[in-house]
C-alpha positions as CSV (number, residue, x, y, z in Angstrom):
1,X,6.7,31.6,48.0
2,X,4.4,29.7,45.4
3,X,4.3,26.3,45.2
4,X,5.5,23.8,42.5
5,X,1.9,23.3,41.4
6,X,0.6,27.2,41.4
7,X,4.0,27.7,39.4
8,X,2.5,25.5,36.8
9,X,0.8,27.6,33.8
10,X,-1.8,24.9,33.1
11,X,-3.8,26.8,30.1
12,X,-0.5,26.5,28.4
13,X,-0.4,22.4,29.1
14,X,-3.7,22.0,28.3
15,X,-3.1,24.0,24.8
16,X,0.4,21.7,23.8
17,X,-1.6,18.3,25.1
18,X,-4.3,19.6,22.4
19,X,-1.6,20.6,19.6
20,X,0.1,17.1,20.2
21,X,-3.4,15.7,19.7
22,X,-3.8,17.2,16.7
23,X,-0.5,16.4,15.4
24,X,-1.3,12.9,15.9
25,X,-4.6,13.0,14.6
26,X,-2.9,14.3,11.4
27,X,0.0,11.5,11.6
28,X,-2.7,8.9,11.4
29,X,-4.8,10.8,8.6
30,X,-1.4,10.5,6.7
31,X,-0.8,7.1,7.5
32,X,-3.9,6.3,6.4
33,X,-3.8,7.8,3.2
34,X,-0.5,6.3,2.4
35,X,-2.0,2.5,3.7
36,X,-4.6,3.4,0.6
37,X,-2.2,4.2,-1.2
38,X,-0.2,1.3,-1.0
39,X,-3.4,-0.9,-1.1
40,X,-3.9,0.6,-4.5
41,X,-1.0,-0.1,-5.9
42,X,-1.1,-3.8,-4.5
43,X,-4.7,-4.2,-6.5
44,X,-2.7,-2.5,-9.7
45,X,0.3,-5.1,-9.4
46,X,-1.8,-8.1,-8.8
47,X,-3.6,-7.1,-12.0
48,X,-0.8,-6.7,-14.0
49,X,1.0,-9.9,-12.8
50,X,-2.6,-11.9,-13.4
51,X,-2.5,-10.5,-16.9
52,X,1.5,-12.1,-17.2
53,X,0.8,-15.4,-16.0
54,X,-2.7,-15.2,-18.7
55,X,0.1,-14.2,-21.6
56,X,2.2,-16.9,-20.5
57,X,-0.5,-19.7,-20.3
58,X,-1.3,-18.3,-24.3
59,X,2.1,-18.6,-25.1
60,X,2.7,-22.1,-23.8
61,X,-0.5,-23.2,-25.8
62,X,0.4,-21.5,-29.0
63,X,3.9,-23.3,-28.3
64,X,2.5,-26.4,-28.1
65,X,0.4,-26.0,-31.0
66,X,3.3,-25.4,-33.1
67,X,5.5,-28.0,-31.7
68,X,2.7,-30.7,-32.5
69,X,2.4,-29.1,-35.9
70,X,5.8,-29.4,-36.4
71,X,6.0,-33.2,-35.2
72,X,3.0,-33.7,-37.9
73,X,4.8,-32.5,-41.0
74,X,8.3,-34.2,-39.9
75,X,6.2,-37.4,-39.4
């Protein structure tokens, strides 16, 4: 009669333990990636709003160019 503990086949514990490490090192490598990915694309939408709000602060002066032209001639 072996006991609960000799019954246990711990080369084979020892090997999932070290897959599941593994498998978790490569979770976090992917999470990782994808974080860089998403910082990217923060960077990329920052810059493209920054460039909107530059248009718009053009347009509004060009608009009020033309609005005091306007108000010249009518005068």
């Amino acid at each position: 009669m072996t006991t609960a503990l000799e019954e246990i086949n711990f080369e084979s514990v020892f090997s999932r333990e070290k897959n599941n490490l593994i498998v978790f090192e490569e979770i976090a490598n992917a999470v990782e990636r994808s974080l860089n990915v998403l910082d990217k694309t923060i960077n990329i939408l920052s810059n493209i709003v920054e460039k909107i709000l530059d248009a718009n602060r053009d347009l509004i002066f060009i608009i009020k160019i033309f609005v005091k032209s306007r108000t010249a001639i009518n005068a």
